[in-house]
N, CA, C and O atoms as a GROMACS GRO file, in nm:
protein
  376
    1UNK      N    1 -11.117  12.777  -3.355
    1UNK     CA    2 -11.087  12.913  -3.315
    1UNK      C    3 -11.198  12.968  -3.226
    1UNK      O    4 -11.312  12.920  -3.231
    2UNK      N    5 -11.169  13.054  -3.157
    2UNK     CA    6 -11.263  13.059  -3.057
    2UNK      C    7 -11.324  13.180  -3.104
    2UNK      O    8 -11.241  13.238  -3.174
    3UNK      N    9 -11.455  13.261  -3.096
    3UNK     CA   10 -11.515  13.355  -3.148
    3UNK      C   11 -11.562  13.371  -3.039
    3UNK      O   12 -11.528  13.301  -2.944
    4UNK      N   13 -11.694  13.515  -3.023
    4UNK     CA   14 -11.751  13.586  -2.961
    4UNK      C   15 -11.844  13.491  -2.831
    4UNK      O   16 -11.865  13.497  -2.709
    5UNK      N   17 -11.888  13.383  -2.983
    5UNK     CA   18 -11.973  13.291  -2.840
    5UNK      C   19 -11.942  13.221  -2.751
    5UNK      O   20 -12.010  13.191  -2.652
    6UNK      N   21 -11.802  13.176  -2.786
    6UNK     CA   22 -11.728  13.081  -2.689
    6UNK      C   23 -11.711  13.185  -2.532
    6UNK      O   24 -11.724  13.156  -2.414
    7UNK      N   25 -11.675  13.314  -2.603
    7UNK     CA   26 -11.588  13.396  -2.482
    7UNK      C   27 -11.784  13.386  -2.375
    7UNK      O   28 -11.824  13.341  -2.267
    8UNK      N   29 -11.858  13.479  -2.526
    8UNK     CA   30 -11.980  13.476  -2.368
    8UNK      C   31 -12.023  13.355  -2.291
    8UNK      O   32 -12.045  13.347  -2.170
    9UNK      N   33 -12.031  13.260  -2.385
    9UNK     CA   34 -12.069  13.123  -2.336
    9UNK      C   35 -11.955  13.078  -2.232
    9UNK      O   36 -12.013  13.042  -2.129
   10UNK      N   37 -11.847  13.069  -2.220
   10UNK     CA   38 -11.767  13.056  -2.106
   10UNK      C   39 -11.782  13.154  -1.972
   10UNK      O   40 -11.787  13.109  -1.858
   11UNK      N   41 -11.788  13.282  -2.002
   11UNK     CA   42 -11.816  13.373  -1.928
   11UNK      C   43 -11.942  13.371  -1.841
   11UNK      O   44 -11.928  13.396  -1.722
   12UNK      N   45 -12.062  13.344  -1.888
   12UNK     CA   46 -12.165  13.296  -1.898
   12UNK      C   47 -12.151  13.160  -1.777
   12UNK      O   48 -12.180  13.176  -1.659
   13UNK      N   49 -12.112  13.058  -1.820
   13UNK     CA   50 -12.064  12.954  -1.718
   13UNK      C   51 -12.015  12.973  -1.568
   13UNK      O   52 -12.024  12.902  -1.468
   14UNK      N   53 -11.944  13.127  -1.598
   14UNK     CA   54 -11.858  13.110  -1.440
   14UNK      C   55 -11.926  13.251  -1.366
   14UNK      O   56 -11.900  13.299  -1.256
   15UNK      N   57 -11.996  13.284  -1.444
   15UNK     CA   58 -12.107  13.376  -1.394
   15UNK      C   59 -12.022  13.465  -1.368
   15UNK      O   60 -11.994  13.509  -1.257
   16UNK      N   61 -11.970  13.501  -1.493
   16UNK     CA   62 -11.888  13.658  -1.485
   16UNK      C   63 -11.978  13.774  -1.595
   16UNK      O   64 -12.064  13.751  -1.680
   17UNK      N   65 -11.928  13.880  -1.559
   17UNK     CA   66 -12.027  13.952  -1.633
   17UNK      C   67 -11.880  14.036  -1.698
   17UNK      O   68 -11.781  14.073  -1.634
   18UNK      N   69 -11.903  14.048  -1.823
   18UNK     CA   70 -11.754  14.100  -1.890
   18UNK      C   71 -11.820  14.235  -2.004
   18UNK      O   72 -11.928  14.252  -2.062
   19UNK      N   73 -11.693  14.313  -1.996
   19UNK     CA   74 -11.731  14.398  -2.151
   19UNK      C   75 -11.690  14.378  -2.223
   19UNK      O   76 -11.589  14.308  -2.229
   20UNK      N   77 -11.774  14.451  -2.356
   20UNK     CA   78 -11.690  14.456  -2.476
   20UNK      C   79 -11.538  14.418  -2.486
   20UNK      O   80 -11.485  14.318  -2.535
   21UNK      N   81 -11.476  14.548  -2.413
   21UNK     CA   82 -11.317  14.526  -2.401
   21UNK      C   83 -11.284  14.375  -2.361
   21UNK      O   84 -11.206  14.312  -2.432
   22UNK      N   85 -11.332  14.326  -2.264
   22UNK     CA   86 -11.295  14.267  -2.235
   22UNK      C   87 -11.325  14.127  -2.290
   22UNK      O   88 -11.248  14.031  -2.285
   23UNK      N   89 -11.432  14.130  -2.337
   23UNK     CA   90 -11.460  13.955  -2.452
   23UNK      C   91 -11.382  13.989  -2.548
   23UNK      O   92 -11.379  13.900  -2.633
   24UNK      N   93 -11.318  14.078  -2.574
   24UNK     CA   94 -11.232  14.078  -2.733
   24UNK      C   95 -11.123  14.092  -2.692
   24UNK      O   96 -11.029  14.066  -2.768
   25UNK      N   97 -11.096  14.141  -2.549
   25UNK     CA   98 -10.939  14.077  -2.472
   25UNK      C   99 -10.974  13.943  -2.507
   25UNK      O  100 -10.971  13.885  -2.615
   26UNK      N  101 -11.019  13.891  -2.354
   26UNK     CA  102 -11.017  13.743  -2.335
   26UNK      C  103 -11.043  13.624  -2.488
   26UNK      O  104 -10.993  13.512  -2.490
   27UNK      N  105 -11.125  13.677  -2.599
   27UNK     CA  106 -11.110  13.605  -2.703
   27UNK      C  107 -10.984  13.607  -2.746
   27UNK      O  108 -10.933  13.498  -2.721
   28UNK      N  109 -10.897  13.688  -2.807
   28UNK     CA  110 -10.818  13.717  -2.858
   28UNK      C  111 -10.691  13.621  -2.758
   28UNK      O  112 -10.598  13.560  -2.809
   29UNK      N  113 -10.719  13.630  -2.612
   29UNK     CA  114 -10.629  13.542  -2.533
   29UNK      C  115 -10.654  13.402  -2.592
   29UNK      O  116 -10.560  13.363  -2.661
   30UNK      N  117 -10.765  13.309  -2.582
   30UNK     CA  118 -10.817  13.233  -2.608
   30UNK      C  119 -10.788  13.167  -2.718
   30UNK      O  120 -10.746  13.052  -2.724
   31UNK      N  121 -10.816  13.251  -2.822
   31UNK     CA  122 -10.743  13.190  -2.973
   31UNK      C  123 -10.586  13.175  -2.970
   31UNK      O  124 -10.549  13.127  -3.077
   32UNK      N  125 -10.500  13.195  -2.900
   32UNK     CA  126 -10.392  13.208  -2.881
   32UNK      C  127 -10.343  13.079  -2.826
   32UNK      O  128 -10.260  13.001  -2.871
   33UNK      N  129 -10.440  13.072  -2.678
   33UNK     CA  130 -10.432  12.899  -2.620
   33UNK      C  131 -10.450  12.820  -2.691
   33UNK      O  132 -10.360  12.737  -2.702
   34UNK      N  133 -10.606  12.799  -2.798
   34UNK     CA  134 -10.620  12.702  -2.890
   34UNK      C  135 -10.539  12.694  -2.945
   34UNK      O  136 -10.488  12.583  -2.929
   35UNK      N  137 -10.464  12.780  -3.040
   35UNK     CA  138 -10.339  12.790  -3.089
   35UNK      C  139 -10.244  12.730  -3.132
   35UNK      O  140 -10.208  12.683  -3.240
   36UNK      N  141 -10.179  12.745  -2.955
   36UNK     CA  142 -10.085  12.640  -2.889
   36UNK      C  143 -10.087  12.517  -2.894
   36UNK      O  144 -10.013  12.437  -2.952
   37UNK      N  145 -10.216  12.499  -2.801
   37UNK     CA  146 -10.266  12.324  -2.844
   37UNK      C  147 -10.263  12.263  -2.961
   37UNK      O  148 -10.211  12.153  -2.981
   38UNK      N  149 -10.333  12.351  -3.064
   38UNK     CA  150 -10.303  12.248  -3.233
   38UNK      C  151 -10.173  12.222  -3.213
   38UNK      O  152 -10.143  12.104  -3.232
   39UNK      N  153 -10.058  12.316  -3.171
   39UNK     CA  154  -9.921  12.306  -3.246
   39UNK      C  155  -9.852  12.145  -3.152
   39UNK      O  156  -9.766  12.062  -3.180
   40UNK      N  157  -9.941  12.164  -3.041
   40UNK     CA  158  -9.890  12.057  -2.907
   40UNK      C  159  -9.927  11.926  -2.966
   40UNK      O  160  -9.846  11.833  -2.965
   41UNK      N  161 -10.089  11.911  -3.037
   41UNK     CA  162 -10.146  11.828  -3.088
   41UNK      C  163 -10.078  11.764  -3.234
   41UNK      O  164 -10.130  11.684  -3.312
   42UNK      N  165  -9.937  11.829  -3.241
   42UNK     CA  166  -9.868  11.770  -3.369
   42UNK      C  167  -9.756  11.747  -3.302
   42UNK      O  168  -9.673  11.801  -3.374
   43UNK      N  169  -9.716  11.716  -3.238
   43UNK     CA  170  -9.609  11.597  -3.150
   43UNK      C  171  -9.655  11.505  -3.166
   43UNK      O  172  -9.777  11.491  -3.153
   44UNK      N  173  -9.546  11.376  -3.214
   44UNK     CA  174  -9.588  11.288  -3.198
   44UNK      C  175  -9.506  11.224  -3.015
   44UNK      O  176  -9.388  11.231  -2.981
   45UNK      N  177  -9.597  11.180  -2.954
   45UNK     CA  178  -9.597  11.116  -2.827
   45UNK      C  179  -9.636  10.997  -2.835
   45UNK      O  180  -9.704  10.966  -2.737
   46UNK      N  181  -9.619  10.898  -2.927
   46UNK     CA  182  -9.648  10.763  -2.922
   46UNK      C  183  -9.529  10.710  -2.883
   46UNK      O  184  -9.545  10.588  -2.887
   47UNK      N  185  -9.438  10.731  -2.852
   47UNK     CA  186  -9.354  10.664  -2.772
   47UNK      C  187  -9.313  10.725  -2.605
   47UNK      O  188  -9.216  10.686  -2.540
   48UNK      N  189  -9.381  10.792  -2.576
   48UNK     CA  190  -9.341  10.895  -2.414
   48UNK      C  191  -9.503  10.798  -2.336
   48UNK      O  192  -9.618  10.792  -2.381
   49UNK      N  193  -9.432  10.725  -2.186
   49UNK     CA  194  -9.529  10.670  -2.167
   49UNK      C  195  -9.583  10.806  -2.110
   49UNK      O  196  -9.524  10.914  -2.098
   50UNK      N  197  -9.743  10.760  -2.069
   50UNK     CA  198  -9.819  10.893  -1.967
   50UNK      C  199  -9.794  10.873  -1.877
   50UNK      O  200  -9.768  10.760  -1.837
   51UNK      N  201  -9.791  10.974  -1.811
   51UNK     CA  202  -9.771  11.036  -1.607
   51UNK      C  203  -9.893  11.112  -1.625
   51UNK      O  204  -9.957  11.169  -1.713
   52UNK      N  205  -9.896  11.078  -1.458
   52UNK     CA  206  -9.958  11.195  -1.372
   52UNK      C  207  -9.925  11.307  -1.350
   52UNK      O  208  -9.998  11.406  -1.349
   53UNK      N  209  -9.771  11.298  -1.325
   53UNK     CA  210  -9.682  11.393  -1.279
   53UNK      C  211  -9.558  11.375  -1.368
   53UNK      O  212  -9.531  11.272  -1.431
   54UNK      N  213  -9.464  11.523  -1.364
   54UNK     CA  214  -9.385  11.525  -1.463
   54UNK      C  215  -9.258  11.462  -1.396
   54UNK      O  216  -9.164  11.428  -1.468
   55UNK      N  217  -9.253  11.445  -1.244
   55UNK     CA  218  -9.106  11.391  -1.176
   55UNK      C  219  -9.251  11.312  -1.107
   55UNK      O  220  -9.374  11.323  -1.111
   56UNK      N  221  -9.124  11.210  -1.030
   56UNK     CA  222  -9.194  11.092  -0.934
   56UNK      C  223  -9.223  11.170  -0.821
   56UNK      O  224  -9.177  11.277  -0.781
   57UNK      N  225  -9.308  11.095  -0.779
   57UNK     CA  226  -9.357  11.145  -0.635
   57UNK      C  227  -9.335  11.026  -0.549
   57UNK      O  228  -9.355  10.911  -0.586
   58UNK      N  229  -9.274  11.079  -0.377
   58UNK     CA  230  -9.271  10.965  -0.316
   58UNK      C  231  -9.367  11.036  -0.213
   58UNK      O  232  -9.398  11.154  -0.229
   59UNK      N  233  -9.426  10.939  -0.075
   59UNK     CA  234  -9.490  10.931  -0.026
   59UNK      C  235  -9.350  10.985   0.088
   59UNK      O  236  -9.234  10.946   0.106
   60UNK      N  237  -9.438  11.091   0.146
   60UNK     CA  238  -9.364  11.161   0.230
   60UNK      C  239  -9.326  11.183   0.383
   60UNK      O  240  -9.240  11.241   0.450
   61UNK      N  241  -9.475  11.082   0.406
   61UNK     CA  242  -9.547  11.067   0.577
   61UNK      C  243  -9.446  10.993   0.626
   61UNK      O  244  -9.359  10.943   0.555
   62UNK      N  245  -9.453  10.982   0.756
   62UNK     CA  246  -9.411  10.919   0.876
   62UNK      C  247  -9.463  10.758   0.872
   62UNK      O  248  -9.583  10.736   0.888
   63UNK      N  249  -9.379  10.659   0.853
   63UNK     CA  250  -9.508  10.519   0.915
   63UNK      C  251  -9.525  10.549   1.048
   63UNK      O  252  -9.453  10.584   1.142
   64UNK      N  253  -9.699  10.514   1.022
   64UNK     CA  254  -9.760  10.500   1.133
   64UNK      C  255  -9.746  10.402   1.261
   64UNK      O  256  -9.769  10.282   1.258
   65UNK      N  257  -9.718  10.449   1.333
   65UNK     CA  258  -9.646  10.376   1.454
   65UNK      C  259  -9.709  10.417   1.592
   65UNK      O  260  -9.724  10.534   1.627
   66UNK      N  261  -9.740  10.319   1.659
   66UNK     CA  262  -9.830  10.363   1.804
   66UNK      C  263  -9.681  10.422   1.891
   66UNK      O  264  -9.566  10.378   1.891
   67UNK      N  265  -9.749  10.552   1.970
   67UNK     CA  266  -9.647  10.604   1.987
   67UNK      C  267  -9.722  10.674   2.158
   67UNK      O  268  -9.833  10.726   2.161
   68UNK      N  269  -9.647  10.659   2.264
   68UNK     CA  270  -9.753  10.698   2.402
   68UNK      C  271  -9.800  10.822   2.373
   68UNK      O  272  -9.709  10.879   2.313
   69UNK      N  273  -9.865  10.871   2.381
   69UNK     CA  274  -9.982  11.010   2.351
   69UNK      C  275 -10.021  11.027   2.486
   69UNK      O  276  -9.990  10.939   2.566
   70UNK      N  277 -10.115  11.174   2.543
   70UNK     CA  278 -10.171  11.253   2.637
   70UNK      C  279 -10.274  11.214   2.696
   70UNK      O  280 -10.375  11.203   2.627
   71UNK      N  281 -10.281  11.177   2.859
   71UNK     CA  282 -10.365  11.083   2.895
   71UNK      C  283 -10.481  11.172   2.835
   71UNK      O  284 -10.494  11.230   2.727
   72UNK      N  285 -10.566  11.161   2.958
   72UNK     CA  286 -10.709  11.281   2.946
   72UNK      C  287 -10.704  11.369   2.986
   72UNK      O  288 -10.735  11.473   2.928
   73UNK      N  289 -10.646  11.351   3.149
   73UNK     CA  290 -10.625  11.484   3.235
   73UNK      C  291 -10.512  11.591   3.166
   73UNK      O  292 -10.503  11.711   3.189
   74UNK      N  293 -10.450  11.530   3.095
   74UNK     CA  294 -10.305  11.627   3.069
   74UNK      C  295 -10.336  11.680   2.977
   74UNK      O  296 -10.274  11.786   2.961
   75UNK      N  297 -10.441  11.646   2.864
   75UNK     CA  298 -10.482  11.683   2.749
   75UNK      C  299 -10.581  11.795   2.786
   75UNK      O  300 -10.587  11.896   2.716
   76UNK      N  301 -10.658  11.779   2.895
   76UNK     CA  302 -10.744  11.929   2.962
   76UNK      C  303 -10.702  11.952   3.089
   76UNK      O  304 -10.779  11.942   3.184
   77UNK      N  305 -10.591  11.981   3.098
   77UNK     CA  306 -10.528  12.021   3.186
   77UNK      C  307 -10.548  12.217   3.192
   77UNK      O  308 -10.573  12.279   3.295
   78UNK      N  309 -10.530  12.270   3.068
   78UNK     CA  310 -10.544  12.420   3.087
   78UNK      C  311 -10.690  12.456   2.948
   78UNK      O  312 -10.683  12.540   2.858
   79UNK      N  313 -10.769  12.390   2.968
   79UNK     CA  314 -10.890  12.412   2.950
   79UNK      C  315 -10.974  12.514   2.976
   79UNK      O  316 -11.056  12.499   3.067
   80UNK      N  317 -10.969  12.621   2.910
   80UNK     CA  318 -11.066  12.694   2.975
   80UNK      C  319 -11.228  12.661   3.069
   80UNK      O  320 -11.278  12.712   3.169
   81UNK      N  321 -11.273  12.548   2.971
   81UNK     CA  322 -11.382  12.468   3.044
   81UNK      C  323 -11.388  12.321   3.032
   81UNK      O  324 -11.291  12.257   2.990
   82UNK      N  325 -11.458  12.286   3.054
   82UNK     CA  326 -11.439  12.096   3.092
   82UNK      C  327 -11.544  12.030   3.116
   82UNK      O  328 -11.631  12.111   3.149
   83UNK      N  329 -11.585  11.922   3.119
   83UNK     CA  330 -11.718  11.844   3.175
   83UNK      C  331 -11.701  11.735   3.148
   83UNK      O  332 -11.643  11.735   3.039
   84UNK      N  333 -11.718  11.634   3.182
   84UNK     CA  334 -11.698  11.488   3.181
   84UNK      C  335 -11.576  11.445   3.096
   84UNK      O  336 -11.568  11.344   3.026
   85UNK      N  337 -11.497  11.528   3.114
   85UNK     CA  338 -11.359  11.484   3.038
   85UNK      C  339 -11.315  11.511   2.848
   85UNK      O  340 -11.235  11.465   2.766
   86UNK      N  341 -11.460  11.649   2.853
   86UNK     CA  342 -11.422  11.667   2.717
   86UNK      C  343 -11.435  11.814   2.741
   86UNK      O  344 -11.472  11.871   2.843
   87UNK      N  345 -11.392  11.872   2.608
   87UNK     CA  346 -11.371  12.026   2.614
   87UNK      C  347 -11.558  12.049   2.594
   87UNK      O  348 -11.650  11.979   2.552
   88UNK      N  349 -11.541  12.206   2.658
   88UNK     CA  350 -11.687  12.264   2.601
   88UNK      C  351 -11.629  12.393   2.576
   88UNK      O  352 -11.538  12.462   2.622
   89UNK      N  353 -11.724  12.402   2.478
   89UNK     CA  354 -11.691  12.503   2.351
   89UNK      C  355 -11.848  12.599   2.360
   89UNK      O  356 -11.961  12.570   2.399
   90UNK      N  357 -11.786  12.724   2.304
   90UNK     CA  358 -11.911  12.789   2.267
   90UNK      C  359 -12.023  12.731   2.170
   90UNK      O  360 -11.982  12.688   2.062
   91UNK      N  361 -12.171  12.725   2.198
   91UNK     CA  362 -12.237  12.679   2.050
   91UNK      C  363 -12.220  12.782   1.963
   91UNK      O  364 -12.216  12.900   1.998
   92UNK      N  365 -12.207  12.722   1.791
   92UNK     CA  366 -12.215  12.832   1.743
   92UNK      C  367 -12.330  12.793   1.612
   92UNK      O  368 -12.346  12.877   1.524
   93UNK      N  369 -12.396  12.677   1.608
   93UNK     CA  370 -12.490  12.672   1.550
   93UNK      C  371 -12.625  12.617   1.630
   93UNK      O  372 -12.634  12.531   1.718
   94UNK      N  373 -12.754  12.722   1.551
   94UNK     CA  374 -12.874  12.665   1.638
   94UNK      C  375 -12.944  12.613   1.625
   94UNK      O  376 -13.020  12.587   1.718
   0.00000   0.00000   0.00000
């Protein structure tokens, strides 16, 4: 069950600064989650294999396939600036 120290000691961790009200909210949430879990923790699941995910996942991309692409010139064609065939950009670190 979760008590006073868990809430500051978590709180504490994520470098939140909480009140009263609110560690005896968030505890009171807290014991509620643990809760849950015991009741989850009495399923038996020895027969459900594990996933990652609760549905399959397929791989969604495109195969990669060489495909003609933008010479150089056409690629800085409306460039605001240019120099040896690459863009120039503002610096923005010094």
């Amino acid at each position: 069950m979760a008590n006073d120290f868990d809430v500051k000691y978590v709180a504490h961790l994520a470098r939140l600064s909480l009140s009263a009200e609110e560690e005896t909210q968030f505890g009171s949430q807290l014991t509620n989650i643990l809760g849950y879990i015991e009741k989850l923790k009495q399923l038996d699941v020895s027969q459900i294999e594990p996933t990652a995910h609760a549905v399959p996942l397929v791989n969604v991309f495109r195969k990669d396939e060489v495909r003609p692409s933008l010479s150089n010139e056409e690629a800085l064609r409306n460039a605001p600036a240019k120099a040896n065939g690459l863009f120039l950009v503002p610096k923005i670190v010094e």
